[in-house]
CHARMM-style PDB file with segment names, atoms N, HN, CA, C and O in Angstrom:
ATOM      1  N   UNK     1      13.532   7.676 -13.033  1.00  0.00      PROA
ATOM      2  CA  UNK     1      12.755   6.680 -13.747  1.00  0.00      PROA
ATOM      3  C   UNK     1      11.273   6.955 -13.484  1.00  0.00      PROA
ATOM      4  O   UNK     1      10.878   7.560 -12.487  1.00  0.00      PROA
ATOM      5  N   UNK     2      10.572   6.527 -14.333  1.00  0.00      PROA
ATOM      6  HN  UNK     2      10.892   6.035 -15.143  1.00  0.00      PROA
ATOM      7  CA  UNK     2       9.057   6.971 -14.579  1.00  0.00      PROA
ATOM      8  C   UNK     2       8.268   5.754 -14.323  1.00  0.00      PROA
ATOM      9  O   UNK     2       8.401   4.645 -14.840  1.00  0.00      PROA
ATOM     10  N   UNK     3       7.347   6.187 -13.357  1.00  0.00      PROA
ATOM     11  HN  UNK     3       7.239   7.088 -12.937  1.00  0.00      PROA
ATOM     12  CA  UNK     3       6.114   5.071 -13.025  1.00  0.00      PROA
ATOM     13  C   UNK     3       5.697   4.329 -13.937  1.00  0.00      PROA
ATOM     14  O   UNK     3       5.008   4.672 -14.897  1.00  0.00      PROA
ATOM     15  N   UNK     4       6.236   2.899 -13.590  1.00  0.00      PROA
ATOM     16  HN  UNK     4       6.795   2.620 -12.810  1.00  0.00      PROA
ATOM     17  CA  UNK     4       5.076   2.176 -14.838  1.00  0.00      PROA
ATOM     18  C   UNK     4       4.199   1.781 -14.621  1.00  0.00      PROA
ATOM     19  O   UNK     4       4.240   0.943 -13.720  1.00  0.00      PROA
ATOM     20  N   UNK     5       2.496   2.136 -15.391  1.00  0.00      PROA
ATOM     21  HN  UNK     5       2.463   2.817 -16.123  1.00  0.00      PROA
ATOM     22  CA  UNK     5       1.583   1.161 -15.315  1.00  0.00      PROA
ATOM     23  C   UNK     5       0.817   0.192 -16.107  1.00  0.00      PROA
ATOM     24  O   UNK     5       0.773   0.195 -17.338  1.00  0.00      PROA
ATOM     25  N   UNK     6       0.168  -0.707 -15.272  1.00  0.00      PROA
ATOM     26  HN  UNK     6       0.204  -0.710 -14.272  1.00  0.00      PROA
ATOM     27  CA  UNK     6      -0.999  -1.768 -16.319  1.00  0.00      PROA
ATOM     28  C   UNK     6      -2.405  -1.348 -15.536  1.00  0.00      PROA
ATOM     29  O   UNK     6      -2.878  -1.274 -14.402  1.00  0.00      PROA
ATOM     30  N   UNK     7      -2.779  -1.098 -17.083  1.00  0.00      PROA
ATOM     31  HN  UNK     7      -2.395  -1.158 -18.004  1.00  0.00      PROA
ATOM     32  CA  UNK     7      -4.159  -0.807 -16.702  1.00  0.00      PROA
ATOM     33  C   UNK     7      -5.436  -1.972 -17.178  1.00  0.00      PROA
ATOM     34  O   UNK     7      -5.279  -2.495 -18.282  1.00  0.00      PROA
ATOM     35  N   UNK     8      -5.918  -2.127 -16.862  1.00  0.00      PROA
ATOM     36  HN  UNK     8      -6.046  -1.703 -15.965  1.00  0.00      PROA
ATOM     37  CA  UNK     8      -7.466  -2.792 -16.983  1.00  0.00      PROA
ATOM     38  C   UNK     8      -8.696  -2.563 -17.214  1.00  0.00      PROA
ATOM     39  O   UNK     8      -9.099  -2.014 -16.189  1.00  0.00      PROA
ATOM     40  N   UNK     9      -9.687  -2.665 -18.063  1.00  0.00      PROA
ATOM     41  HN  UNK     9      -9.360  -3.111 -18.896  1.00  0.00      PROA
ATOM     42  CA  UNK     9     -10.453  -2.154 -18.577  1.00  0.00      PROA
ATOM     43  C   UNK     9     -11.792  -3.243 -18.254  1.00  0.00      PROA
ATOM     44  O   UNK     9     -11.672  -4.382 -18.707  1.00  0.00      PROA
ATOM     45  N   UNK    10     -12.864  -2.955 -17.599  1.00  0.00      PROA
ATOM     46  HN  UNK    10     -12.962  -2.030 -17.231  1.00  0.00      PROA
ATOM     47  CA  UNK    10     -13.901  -3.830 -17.374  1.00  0.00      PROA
ATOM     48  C   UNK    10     -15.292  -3.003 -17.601  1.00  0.00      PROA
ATOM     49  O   UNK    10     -15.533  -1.912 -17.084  1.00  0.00      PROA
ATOM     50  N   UNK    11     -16.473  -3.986 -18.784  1.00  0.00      PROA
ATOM     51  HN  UNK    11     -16.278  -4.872 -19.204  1.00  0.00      PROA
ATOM     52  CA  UNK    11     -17.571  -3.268 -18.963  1.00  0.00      PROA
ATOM     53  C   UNK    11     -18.370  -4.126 -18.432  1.00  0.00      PROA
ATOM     54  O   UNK    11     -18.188  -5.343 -18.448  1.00  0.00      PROA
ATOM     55  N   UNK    12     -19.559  -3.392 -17.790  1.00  0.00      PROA
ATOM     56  HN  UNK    12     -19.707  -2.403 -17.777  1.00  0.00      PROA
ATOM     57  CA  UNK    12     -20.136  -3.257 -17.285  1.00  0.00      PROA
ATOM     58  C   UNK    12     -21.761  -3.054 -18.081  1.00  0.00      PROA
ATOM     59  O   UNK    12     -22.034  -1.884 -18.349  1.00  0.00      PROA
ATOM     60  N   UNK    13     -23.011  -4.308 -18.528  1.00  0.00      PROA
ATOM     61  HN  UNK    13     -22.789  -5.259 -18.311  1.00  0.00      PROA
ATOM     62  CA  UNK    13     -23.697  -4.368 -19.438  1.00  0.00      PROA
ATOM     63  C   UNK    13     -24.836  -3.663 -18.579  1.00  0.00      PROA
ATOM     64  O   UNK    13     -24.992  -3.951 -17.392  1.00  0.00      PROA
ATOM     65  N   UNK    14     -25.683  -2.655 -19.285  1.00  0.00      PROA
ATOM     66  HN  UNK    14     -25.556  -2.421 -20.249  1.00  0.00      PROA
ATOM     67  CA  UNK    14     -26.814  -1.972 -18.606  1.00  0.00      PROA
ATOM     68  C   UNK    14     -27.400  -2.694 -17.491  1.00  0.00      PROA
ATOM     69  O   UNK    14     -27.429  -2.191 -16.368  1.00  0.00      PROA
ATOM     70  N   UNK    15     -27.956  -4.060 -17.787  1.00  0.00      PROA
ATOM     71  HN  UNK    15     -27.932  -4.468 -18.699  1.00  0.00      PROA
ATOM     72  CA  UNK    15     -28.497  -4.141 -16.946  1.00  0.00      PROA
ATOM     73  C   UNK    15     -28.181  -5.006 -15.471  1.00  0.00      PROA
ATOM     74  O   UNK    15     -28.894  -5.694 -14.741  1.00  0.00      PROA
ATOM     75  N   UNK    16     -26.917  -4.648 -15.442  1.00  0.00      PROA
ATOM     76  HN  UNK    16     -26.338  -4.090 -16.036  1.00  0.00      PROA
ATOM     77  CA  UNK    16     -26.694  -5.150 -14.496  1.00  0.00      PROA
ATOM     78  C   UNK    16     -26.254  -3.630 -13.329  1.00  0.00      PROA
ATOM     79  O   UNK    16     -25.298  -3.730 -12.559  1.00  0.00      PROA
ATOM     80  N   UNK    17     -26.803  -2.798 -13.369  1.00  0.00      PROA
ATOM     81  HN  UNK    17     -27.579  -2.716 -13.994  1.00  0.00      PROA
ATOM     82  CA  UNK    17     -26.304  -1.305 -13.383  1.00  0.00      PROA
ATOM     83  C   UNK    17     -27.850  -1.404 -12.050  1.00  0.00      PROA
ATOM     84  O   UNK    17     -28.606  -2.246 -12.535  1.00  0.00      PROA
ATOM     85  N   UNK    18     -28.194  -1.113 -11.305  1.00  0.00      PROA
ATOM     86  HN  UNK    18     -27.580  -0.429 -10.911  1.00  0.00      PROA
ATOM     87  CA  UNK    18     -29.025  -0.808 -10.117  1.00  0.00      PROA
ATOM     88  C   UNK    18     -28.812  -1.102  -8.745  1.00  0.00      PROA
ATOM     89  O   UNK    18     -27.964  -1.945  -8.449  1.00  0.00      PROA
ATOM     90  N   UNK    19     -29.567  -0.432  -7.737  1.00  0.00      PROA
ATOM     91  HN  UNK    19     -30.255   0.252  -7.978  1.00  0.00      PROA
ATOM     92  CA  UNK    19     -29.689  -0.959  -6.682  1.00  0.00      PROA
ATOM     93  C   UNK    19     -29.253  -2.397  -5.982  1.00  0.00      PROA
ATOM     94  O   UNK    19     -28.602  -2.430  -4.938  1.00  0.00      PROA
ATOM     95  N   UNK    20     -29.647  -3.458  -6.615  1.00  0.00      PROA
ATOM     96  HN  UNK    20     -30.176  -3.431  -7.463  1.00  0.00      PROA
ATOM     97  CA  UNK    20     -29.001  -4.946  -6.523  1.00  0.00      PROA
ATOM     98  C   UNK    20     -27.748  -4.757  -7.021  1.00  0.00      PROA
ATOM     99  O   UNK    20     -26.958  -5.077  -6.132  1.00  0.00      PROA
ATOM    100  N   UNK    21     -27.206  -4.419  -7.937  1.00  0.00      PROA
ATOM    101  HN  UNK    21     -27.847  -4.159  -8.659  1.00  0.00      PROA
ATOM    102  CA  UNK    21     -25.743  -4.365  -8.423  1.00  0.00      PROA
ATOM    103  C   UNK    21     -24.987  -3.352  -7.703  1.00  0.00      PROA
ATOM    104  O   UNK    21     -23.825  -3.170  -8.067  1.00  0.00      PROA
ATOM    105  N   UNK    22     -25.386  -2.760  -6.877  1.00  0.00      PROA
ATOM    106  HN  UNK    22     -26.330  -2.908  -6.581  1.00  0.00      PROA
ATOM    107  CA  UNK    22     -24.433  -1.434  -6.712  1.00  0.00      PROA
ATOM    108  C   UNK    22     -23.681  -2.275  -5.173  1.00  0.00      PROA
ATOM    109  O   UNK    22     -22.488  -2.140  -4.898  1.00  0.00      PROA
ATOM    110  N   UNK    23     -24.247  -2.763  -4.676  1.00  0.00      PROA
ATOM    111  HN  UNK    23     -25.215  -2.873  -4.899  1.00  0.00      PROA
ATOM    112  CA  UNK    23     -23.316  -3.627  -3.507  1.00  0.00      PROA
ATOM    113  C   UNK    23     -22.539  -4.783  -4.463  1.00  0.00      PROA
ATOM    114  O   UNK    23     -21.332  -4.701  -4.239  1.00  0.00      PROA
ATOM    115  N   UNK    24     -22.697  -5.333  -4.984  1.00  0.00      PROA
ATOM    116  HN  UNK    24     -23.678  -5.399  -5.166  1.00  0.00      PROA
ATOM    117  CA  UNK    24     -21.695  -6.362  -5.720  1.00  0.00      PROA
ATOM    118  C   UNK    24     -20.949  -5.404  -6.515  1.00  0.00      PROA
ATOM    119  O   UNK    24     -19.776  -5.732  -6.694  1.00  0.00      PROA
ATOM    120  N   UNK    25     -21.302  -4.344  -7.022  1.00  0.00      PROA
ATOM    121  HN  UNK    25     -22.254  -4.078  -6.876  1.00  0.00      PROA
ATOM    122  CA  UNK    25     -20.037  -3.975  -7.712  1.00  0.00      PROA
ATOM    123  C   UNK    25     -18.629  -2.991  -6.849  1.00  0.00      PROA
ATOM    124  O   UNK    25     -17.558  -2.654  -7.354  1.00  0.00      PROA
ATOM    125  N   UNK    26     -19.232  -2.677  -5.146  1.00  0.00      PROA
ATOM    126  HN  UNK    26     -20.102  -2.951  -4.736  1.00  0.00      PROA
ATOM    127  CA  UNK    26     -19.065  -2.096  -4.132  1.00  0.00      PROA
ATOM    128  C   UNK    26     -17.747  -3.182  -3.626  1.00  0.00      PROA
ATOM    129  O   UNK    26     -16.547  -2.942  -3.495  1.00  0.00      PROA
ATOM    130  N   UNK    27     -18.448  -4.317  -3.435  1.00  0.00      PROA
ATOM    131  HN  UNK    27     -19.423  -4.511  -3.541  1.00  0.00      PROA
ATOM    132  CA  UNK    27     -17.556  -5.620  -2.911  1.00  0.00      PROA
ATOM    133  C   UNK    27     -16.943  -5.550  -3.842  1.00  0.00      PROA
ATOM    134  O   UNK    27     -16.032  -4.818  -3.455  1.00  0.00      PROA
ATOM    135  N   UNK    28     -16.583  -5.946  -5.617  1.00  0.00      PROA
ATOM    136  HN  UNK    28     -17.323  -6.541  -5.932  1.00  0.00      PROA
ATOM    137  CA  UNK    28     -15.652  -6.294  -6.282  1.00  0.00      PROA
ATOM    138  C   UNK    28     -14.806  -4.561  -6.328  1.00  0.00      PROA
ATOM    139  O   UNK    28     -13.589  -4.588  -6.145  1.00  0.00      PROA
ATOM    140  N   UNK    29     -15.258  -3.601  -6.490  1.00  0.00      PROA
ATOM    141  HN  UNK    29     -16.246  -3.579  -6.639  1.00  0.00      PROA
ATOM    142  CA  UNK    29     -13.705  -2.657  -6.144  1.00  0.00      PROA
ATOM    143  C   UNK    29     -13.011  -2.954  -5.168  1.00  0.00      PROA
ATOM    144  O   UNK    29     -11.860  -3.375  -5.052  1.00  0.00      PROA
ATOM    145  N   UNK    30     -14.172  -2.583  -4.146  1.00  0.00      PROA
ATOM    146  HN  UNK    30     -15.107  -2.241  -4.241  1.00  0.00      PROA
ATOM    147  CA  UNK    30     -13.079  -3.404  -2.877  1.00  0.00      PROA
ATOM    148  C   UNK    30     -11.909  -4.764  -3.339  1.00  0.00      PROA
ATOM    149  O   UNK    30     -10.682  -4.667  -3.346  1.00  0.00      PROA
ATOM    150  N   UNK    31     -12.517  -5.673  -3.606  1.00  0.00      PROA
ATOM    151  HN  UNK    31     -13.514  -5.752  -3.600  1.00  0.00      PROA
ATOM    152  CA  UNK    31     -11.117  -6.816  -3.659  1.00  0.00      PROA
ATOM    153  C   UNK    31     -10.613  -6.253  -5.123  1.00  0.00      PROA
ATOM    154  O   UNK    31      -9.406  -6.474  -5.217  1.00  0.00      PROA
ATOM    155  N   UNK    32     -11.036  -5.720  -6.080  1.00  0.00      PROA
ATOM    156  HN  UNK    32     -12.016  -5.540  -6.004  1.00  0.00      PROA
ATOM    157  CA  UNK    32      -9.750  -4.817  -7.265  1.00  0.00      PROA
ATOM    158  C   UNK    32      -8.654  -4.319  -6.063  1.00  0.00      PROA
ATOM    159  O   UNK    32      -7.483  -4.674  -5.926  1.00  0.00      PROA
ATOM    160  N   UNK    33      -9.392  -3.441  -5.304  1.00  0.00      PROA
ATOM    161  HN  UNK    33     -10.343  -3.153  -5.416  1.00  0.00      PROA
ATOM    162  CA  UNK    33      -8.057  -1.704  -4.637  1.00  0.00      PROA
ATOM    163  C   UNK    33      -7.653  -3.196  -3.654  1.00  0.00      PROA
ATOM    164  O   UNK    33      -6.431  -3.084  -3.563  1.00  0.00      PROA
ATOM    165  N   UNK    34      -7.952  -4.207  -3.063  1.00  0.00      PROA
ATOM    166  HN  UNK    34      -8.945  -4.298  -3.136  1.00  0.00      PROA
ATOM    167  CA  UNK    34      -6.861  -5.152  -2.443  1.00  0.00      PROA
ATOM    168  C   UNK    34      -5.550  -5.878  -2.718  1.00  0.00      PROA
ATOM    169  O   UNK    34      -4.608  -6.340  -2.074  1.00  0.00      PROA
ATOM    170  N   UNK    35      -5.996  -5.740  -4.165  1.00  0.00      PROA
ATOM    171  HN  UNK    35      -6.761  -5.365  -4.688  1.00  0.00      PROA
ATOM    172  CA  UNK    35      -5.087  -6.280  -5.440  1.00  0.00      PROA
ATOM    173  C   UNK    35      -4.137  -5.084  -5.947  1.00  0.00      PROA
ATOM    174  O   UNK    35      -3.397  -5.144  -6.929  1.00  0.00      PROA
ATOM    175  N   UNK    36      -4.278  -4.164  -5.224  1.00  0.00      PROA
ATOM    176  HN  UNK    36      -4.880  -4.115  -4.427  1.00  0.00      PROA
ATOM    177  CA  UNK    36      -3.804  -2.851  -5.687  1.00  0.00      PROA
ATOM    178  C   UNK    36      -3.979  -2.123  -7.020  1.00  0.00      PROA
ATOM    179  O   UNK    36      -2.981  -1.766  -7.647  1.00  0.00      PROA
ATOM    180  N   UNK    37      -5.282  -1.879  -7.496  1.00  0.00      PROA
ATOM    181  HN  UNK    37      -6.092  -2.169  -6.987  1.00  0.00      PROA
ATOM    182  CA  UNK    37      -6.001  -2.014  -8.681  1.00  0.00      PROA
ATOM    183  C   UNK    37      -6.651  -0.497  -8.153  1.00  0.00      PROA
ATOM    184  O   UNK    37      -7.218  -0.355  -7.070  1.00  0.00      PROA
ATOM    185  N   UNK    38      -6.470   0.436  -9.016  1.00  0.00      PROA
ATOM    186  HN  UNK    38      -6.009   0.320  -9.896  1.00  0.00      PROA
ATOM    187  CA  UNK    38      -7.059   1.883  -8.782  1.00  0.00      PROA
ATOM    188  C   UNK    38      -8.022   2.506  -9.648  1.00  0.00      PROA
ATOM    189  O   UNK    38      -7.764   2.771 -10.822  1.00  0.00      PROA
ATOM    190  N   UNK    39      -9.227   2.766  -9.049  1.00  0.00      PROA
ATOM    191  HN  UNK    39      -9.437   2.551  -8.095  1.00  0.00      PROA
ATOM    192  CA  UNK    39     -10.092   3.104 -10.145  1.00  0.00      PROA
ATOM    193  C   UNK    39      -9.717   4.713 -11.368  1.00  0.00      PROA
ATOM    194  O   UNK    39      -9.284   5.598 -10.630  1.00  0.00      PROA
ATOM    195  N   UNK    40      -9.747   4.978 -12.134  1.00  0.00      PROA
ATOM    196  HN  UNK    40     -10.099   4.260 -12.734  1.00  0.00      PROA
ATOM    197  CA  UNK    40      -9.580   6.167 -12.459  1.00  0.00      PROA
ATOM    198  C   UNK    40     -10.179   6.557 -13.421  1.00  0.00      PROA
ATOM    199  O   UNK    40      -9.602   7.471 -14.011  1.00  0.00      PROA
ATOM    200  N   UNK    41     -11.317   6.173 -13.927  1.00  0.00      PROA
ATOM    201  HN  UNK    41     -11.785   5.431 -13.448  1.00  0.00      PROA
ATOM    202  CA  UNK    41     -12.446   6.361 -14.898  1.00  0.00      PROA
ATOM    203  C   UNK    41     -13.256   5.247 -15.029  1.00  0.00      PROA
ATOM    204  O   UNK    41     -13.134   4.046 -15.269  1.00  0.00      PROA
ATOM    205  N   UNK    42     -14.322   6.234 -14.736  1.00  0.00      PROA
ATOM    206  HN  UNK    42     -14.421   7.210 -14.541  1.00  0.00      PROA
ATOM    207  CA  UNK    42     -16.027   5.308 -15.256  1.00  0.00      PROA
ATOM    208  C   UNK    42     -16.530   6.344 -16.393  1.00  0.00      PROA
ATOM    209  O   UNK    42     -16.410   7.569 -16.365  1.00  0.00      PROA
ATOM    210  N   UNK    43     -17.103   5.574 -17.367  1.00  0.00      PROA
ATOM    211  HN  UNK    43     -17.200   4.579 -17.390  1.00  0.00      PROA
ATOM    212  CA  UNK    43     -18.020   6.372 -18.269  1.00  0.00      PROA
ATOM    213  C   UNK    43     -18.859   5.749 -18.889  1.00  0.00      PROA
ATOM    214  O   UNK    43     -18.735   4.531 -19.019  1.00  0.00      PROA
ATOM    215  N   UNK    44     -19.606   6.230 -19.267  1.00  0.00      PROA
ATOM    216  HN  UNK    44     -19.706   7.219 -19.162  1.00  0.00      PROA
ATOM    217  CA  UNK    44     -20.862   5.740 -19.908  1.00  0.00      PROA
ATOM    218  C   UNK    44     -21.815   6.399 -20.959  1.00  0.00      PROA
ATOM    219  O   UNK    44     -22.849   6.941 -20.570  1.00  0.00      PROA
ATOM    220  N   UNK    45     -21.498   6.363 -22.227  1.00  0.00      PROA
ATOM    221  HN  UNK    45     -20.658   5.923 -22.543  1.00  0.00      PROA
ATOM    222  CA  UNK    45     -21.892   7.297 -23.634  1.00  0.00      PROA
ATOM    223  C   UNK    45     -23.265   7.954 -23.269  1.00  0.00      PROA
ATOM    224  O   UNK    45     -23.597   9.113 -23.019  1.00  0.00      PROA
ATOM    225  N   UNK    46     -24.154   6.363 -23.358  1.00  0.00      PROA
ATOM    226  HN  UNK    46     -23.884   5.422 -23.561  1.00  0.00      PROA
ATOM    227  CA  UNK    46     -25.696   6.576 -23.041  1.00  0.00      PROA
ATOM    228  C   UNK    46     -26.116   6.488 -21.895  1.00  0.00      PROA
ATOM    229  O   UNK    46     -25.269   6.606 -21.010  1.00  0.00      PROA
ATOM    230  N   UNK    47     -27.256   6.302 -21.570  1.00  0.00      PROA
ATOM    231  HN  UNK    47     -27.944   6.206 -22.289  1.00  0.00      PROA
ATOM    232  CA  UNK    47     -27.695   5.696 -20.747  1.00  0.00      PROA
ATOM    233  C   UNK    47     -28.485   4.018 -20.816  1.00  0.00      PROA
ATOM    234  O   UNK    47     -29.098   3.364 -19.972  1.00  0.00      PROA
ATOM    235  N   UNK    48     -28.177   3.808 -21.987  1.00  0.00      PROA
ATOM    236  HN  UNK    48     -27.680   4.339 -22.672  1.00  0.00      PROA
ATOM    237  CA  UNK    48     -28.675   2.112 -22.213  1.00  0.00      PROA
ATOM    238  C   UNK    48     -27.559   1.313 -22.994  1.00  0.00      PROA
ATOM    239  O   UNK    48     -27.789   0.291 -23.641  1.00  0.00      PROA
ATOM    240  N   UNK    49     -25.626   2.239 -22.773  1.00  0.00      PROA
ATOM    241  HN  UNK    49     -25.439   3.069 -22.247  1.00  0.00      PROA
ATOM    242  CA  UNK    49     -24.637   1.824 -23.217  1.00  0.00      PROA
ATOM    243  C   UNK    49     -23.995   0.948 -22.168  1.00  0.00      PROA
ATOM    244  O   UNK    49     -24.691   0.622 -21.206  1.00  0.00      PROA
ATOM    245  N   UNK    50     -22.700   0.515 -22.250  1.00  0.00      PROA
ATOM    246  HN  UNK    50     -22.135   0.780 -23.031  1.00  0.00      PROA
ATOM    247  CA  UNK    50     -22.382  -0.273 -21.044  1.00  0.00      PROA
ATOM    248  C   UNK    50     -21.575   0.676 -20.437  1.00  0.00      PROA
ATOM    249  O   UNK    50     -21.277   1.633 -21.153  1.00  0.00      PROA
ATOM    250  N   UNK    51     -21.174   0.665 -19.384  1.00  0.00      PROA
ATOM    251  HN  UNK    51     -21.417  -0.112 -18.802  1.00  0.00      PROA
ATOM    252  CA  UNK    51     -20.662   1.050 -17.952  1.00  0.00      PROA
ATOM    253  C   UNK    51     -19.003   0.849 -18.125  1.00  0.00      PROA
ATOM    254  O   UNK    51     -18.618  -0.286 -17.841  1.00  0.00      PROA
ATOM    255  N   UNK    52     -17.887   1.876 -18.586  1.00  0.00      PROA
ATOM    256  HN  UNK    52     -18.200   2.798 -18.817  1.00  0.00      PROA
ATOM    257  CA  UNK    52     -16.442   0.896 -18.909  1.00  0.00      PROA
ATOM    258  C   UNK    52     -15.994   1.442 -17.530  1.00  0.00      PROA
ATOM    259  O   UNK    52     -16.107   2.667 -17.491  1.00  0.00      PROA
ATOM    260  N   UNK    53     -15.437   0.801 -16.193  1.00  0.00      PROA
ATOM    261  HN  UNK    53     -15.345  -0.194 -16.224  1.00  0.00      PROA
ATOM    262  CA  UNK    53     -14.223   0.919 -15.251  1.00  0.00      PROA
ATOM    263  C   UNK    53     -13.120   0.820 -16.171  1.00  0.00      PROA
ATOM    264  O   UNK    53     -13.114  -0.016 -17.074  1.00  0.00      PROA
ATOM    265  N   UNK    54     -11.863   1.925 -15.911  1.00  0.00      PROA
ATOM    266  HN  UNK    54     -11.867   2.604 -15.177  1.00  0.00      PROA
ATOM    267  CA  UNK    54     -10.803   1.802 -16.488  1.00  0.00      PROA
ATOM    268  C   UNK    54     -10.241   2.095 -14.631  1.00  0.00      PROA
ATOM    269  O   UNK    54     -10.550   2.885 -13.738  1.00  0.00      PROA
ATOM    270  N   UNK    55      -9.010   0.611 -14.838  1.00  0.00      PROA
ATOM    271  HN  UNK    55      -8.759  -0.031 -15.563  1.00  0.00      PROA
ATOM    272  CA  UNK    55      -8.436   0.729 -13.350  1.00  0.00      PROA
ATOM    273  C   UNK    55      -6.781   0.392 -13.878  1.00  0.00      PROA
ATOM    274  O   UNK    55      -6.413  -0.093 -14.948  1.00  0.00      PROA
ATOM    275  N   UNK    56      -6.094   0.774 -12.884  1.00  0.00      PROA
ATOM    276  HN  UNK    56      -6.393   1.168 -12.015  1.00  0.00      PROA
ATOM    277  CA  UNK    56      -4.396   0.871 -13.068  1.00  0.00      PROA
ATOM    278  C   UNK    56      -3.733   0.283 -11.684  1.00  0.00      PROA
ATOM    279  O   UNK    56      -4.379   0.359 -10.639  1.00  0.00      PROA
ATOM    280  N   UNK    57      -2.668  -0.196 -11.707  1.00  0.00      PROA
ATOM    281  HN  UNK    57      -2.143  -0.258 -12.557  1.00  0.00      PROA
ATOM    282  CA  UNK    57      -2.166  -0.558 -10.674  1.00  0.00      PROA
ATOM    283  C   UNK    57      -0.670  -0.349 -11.413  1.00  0.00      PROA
ATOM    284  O   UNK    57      -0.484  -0.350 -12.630  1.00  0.00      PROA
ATOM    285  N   UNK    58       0.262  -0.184 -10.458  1.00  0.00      PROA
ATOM    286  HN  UNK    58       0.110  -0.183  -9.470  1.00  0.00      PROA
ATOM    287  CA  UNK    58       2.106  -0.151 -10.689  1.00  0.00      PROA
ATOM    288  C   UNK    58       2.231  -1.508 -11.219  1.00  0.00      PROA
ATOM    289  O   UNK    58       1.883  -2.639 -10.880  1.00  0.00      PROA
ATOM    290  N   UNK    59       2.853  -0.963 -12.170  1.00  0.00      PROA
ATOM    291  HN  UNK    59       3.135  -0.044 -12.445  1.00  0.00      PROA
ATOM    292  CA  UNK    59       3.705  -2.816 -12.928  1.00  0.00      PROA
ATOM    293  C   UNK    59       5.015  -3.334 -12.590  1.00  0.00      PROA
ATOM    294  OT1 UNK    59       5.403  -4.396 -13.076  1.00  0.00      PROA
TER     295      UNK     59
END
């Protein structure tokens, strides 16, 4: 039988993207991967696009 997953998709609006944000967004992976929530893609088109986390955990 084959792994099932659910994945989750969270964006992330430019400007919340710096120095001040990079510890709050530090703390919220942390409690995601507590939840058993795995990161496995960030991307970002532009640089004044939004920020998408795509995360997965076993269903």
């Amino acid at each position: 039988m084959s792994t099932r997953w659910i994945y989750e998709v969270v964006e992330l609006s430019p400007n919340m993207i710096g120095p001040p944000m990079a510890d709050r967004l530090s703390e919220e992976l942390d409690k995601l991967g507590r939840q058993g929530w795995e990161l496995v893609s960030c991307n970002q088109v532009t640089p004044f696009d939004h920020v998408r986390l795509i995360l997965k955990k076993q269903a």
